[in-house]
C-alpha positions as CSV (number, residue, x, y, z in Angstrom):
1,X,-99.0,-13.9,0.5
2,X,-100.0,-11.2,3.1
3,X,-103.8,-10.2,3.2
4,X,-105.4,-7.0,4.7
5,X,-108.9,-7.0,6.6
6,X,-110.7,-4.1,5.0
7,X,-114.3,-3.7,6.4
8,X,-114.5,-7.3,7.4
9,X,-113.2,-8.4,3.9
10,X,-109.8,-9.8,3.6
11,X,-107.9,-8.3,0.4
12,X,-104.9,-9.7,-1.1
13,X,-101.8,-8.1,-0.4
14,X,-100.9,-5.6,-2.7
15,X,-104.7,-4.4,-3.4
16,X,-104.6,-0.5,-3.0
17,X,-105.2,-0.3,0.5
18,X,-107.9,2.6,-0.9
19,X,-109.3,1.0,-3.3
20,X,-112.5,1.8,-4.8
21,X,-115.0,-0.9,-3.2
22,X,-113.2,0.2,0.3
23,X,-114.1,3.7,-0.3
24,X,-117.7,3.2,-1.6
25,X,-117.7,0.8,2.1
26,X,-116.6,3.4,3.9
27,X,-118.7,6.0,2.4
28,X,-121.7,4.2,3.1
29,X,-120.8,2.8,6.5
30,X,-120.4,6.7,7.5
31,X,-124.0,7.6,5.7
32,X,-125.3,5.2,7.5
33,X,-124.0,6.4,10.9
34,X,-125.0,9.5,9.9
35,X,-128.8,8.1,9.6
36,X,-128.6,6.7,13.2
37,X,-127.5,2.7,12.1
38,X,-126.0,1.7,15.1
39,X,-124.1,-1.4,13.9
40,X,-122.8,0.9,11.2
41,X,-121.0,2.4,14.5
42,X,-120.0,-0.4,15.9
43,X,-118.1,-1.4,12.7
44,X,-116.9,2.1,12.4
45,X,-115.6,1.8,16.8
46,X,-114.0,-2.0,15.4
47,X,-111.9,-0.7,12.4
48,X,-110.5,2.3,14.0
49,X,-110.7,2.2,17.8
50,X,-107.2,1.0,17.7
51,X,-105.6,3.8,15.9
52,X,-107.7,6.2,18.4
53,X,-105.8,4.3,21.4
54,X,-102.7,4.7,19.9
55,X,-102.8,8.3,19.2
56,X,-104.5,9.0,23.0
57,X,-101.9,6.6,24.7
58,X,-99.0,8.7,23.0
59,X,-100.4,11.7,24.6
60,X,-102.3,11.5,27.8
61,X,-102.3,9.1,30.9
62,X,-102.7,5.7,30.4
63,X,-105.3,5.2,33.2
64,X,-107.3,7.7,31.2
65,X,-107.3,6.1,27.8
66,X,-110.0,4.0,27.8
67,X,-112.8,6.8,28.9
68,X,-111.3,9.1,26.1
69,X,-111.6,6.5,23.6
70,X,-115.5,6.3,24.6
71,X,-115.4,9.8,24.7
72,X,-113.7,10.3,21.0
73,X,-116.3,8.4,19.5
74,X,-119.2,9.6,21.3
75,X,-118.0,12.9,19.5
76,X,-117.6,11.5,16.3
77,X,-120.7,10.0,16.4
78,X,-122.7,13.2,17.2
79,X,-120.7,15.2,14.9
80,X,-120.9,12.5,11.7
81,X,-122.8,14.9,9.9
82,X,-120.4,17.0,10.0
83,X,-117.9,14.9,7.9
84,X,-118.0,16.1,4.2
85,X,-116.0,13.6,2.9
86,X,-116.3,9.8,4.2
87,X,-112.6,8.7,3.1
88,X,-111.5,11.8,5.6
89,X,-112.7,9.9,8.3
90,X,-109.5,8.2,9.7
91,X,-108.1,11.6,9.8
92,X,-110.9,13.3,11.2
93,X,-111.3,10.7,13.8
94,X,-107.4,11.1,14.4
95,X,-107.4,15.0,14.9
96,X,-110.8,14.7,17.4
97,X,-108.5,12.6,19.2
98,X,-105.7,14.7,19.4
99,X,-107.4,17.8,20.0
100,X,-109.6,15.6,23.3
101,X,-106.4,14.7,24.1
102,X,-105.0,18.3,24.3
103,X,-108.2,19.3,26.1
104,X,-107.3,16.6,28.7
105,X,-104.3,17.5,29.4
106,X,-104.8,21.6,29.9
107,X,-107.9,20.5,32.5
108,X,-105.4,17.9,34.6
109,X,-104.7,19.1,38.0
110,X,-101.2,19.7,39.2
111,X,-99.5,15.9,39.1
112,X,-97.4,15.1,41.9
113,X,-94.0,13.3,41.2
114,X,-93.4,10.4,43.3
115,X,-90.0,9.7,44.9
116,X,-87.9,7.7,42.7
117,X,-87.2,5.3,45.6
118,X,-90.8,4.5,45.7
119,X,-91.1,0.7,45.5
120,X,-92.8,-0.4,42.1
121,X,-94.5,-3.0,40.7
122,X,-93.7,-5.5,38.0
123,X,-90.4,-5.2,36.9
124,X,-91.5,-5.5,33.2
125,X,-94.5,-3.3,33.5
126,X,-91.9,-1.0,34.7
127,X,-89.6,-0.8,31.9
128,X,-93.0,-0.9,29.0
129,X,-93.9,2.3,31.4
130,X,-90.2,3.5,30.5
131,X,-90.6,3.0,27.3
132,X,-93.6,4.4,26.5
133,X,-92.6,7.7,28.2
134,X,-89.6,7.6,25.2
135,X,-91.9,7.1,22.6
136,X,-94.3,9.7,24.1
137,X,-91.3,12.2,23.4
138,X,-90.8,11.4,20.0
139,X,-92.1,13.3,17.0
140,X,-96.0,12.8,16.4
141,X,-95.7,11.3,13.1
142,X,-93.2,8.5,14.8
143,X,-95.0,8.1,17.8
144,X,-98.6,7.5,16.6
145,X,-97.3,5.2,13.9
146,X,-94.9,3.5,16.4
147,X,-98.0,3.0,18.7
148,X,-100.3,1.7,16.3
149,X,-97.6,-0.8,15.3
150,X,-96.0,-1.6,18.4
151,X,-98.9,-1.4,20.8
152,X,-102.3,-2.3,18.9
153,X,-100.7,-4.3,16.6
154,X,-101.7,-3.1,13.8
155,X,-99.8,-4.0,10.4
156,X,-98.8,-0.8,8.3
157,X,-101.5,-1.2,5.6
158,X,-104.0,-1.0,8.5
159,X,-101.9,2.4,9.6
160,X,-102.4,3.2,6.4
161,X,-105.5,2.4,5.5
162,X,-106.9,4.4,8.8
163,X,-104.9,7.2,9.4
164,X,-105.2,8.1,5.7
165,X,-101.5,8.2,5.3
166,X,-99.8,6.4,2.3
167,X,-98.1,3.0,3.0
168,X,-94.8,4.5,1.8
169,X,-95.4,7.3,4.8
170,X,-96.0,4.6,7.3
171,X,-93.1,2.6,6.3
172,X,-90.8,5.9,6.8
173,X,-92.1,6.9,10.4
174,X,-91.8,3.1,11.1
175,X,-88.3,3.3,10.0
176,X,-87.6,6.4,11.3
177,X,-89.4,6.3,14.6
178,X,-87.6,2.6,15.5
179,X,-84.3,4.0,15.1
180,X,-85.1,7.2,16.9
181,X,-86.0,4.8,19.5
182,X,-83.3,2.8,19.5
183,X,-81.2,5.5,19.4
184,X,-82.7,6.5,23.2
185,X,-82.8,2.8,24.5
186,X,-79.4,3.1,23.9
187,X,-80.0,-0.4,21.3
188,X,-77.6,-0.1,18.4
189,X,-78.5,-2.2,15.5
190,X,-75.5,-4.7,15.4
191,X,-76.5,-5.7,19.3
């Protein structure tokens, strides 16, 4: 049987991933924030950092990540009291990152594209670089799922559970995404 970490809790598989004791956590985990608890935060920055990476790593640089991660929540955090309903906060978290992440990429300077002869590194870090650029092209809903799955590992109840999308969702834009992406790797599913 598969189980789910939910707040530090591990659920059986199969428990609504929103289920009311994860909701009344979450709701007083954010109004707790809200009063200035730091290790509130810090459980807030462990449970969903991953899906802010995701989203920012399908979007912007991947040198620049990290700092807009740090950046995200530093604006969550200041703007908690703005949050009028605690289960909202996976998405409300997701769209900050988004919008920071459209904010990055209108202030970036000109990028200069390096010859394609340039010698590279690692041949493997080459090709994860390759593919990441296809995912980046994909649809959002594909590419953030995709990159919570694929990169942060997360399973799709955590998706779920975060984002604020239903499992059934998640399990469509992970179906739906893969094969897009196969479909560009040029991978056909009897291979």
């Amino acid at each position: 049987m598969e189980h789910v970490l939910e707040f530090g809790r591990v659920l059986p598989a199969g428990d609504p991933v929103t289920s009311t004791a994860g909701t009344a956590a979450l709701g007083a985990t954010i109004r707790a924030v809200a009063a200035g608890d730091q290790d509130a935060f810090s459980r807030l920055y462990a449970d969903y950092s991953r899906l802010v990476h995701a989203i920012l790593l399908g979007r912007i640089p991947r040198r620049d990540v990290d700092d807009l991660v740090q950046e995200v929540f530093l604006t969550a955090f200041t703007r908690i009291r703005e949050l009028r309903e605690p289960t909202a906060f996976g998405a409300w978290i997701a769209t900050i990152a988004r919008n920071r992440a459209t904010d990055h990429m209108r202030q970036m300077r000109e990028q200069v594209e390096l010859p394609d002869d340039l010698a590279g590194g690692d041949p493997i870090e080459t090709e994860a670089f390759a593919v990441l650029e296809i995912v980046r092209a994909l649809p959002e809903a594909y590419r953030d799922t995709l990159l919570m799955r694929l990169v942060e590992g997360m399973s799709g109840n955590e998706i779920a559970e975060r984002s604020g999308l239903t499992p059934a969702s998640v399990r469509v834009n992970l179906h739906r995404g893969m094969k897009l992406l196969r479909e560009k790797l040029g991978w056909h599913a009897n291979e």
